[in-house]
C-alpha positions in Angstrom: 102.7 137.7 98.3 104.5 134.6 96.7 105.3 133.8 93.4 106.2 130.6 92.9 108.2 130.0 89.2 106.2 126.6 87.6 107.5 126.9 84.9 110.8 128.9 83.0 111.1 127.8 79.7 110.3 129.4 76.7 108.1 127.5 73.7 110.7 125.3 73.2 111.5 124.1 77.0 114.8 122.5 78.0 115.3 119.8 77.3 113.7 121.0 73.8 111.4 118.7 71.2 113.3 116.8 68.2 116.6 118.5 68.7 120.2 117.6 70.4 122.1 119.7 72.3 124.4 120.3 75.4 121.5 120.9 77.9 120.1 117.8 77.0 121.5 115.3 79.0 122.7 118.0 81.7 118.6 118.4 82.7 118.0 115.2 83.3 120.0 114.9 85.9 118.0 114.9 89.6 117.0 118.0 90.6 118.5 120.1 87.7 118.0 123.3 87.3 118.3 123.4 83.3 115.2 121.0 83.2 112.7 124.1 82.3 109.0 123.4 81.4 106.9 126.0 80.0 106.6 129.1 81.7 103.5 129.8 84.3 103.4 130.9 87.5 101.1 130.9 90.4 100.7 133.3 93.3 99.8 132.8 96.6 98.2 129.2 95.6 94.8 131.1 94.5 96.1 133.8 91.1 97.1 131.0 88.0 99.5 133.0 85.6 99.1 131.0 81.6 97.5 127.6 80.8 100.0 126.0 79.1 100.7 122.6 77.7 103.0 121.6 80.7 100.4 122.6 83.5 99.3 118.6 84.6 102.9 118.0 84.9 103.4 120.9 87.0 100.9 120.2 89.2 101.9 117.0 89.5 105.0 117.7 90.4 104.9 120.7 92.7 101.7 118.8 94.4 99.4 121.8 93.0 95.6 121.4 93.8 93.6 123.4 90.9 90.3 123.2 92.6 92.4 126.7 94.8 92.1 128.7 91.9 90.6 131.9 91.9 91.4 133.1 88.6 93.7 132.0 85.6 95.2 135.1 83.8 96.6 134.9 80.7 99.5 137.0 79.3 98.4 136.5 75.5 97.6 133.7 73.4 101.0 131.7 71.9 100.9 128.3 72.5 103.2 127.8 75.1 101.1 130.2 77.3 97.4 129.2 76.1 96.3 126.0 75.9 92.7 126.5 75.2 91.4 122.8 75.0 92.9 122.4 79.4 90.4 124.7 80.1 87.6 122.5 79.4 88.3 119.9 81.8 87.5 121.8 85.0 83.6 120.7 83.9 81.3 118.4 83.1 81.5 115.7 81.5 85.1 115.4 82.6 84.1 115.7 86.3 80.6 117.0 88.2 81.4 120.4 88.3 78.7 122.4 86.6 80.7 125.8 87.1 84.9 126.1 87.0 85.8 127.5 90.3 87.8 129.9 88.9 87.5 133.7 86.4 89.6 133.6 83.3 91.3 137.2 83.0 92.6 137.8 79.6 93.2 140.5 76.5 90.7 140.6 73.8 92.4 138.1 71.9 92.4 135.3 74.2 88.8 136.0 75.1 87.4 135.7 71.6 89.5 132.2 71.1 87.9 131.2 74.6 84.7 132.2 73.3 84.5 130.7 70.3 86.0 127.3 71.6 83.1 127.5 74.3 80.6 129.3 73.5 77.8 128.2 75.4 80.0 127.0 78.6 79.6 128.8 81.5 82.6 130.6 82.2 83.1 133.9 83.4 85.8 135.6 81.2 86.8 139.1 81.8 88.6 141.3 79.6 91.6 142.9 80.5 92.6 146.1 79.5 96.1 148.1 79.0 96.9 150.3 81.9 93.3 149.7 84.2 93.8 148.4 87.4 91.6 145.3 88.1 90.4 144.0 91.3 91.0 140.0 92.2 89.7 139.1 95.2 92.3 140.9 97.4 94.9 141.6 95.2 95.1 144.5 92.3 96.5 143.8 89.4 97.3 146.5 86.1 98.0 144.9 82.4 101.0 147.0 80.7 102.1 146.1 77.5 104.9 144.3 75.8 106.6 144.7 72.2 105.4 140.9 72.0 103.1 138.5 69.5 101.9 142.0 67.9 99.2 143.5 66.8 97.9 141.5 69.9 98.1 143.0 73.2 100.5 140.5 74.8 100.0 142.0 78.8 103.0 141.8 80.8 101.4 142.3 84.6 101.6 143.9 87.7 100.1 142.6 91.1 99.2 144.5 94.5 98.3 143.2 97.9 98.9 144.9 101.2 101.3 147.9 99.6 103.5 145.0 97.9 104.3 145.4 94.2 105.5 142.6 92.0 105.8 142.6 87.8 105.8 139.2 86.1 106.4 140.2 82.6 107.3 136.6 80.7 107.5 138.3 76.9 108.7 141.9 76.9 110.8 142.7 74.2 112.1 146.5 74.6 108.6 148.0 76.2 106.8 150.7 73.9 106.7 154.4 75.5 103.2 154.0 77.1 104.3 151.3 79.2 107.8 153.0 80.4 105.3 155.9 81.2 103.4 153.7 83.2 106.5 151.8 84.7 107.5 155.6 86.5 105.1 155.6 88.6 105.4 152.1 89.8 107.7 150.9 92.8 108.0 147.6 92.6 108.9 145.1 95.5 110.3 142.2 93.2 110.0 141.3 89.4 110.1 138.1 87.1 111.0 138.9 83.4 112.1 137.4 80.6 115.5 136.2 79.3 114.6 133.9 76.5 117.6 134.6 74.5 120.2 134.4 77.2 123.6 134.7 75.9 123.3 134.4 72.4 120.8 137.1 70.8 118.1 135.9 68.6 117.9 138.8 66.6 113.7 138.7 67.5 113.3 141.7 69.1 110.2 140.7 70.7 112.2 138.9 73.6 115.5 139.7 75.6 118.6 138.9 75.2 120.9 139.5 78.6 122.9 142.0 77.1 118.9 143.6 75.9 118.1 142.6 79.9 120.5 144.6 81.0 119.6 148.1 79.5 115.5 147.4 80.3 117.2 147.1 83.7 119.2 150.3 84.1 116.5 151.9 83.0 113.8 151.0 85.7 116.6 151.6 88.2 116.4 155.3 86.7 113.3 156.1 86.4 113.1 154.2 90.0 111.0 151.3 89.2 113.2 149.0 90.8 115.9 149.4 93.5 119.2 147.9 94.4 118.3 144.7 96.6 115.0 143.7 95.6 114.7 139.9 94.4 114.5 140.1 90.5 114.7 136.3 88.7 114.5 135.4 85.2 112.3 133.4 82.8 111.1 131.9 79.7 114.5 130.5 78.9 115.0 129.1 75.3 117.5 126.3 75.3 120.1 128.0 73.2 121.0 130.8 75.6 123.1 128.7 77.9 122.9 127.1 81.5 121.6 127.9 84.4 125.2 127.8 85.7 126.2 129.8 82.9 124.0 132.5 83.4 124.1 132.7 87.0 127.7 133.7 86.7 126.6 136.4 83.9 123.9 137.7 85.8 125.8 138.1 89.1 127.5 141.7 88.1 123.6 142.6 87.9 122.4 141.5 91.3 119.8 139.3 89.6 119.5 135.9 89.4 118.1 133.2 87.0 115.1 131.5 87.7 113.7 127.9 87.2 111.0 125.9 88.0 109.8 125.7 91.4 111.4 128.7 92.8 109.3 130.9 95.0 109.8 135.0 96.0 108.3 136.4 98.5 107.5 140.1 99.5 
């Protein structure tokens, strides 16, 4: 499998709307790492992870054909993650398609906001639920969830294929006991997760802060959810919690890396 980071910004993406700061003229300089859209990912060309606002300019920059699409998934339904109004141009009358070529996988939430946006298109929307394992085409994939846009289920998720494991988990906060349950029995081969608050904490405990990263870590390495070695990368990056220089130096002590857009792991 490969996961390749589109985006790593949190709402606010870097550089962000209507505000000045340090980072602003620093990500516009070619090929900058600090220049962060909003965060989505996409495995293997074929599994689409969020819809959000910056998904043209992704594909248009990292050359992305849609029409490859199996399935979008959708973590839950903030802005940033869930555009619902990009859905509707994969059909007629913006093109000839009659059907999207792809599924929309999704928590109950997102499902009802499709459905009433759409409700007579023909799109096949499947619910996802906490803790079931769901087949994809060939790949597996198991909804835990995050302390994150509550009382919605925001899914962090976990994807098989041929005995390899990896977690993308874009808003965590500190997980609630059911899913560190779950976590123990799972080995995973690489991870993307969340560092929105970087080096200054928010104070919202519904994202991390590094210093908040770094206990969620030693944790999985205990109950042996992760291991020394494997590729773990960062993302959803608010502009406020420093460089990516800056917190590639911080993160180094961990063995983890941040990410940004365009960077791929593969297992």
């Amino acid at each position: 499998m490969t996961i390749k980071l589109l985006g790593t910004g949190a709402a606010d993406g870097v550089p962000p709307l209507f505000t000045a700061n340090r980072l602003g003229s620093r990500s516009f300089e070619p090929n900058s790492k600090d220049f962060r859209t909003r965060a989505a990912a996409l495995i293997d060309g074929c599994l689409k992870l969020d819809l959000g606002p910056d998904t043209m300019a992704q594909n248009q920059r990292f050359q992305i054909d849609p029409l490859l699409w199996d399935a979008i998934i959708f973590t839950h339904s903030h802005e940033d993650h869930f555009t619902v109004s990009e859905i509707q141009y994969a059909l007629y009358p913006f093109n000839g398609n009659e059907y999207p070529p792809f599924t929309i996988y999704a928590n109950p939430t997102v499902c009802s906001m499709i459905e009433w946006r759409y409700p007579a298109w023909p799109l096949e929307i499947i619910e996802t639920r906490l803790y079931e394992e769901i087949q994809i085409g060939d790949y597996r994939m198991t909804p835990v969830r995050a302390k994150h846009a509550e009382p919605e289920e925001c899914q962090n998720l976990i994807f098989e294929k041929d005995g390899k494991k990896i977690g993308y988990m874009t808003d965590t906060g500190w997980w609630p006991d059911p899913t560190w349950e779950h976590l123990e029995g799972i080995r995973l081969d690489a991870m993307v997760i969340e560092c929105t608050d970087g080096l200054v904490d928010s104070g919202y405990r519904g994202h991390l802060a590094l210093a908040e990263l770094e206990k969620v870590l030693e944790n999985l390495y205990r109950i042996g959810t992760i291991k020394a070695g494997i590729p773990i990368l960062t993302t959803h990056h608010s502009h406020l919690g420093g460089s990516h220089e800056e917190l590639m130096e911080a993160m180094k002590p961990l063995g983890i890396a941040p990410g940004y857009d365009g960077v791929e792991i593969t297992v």
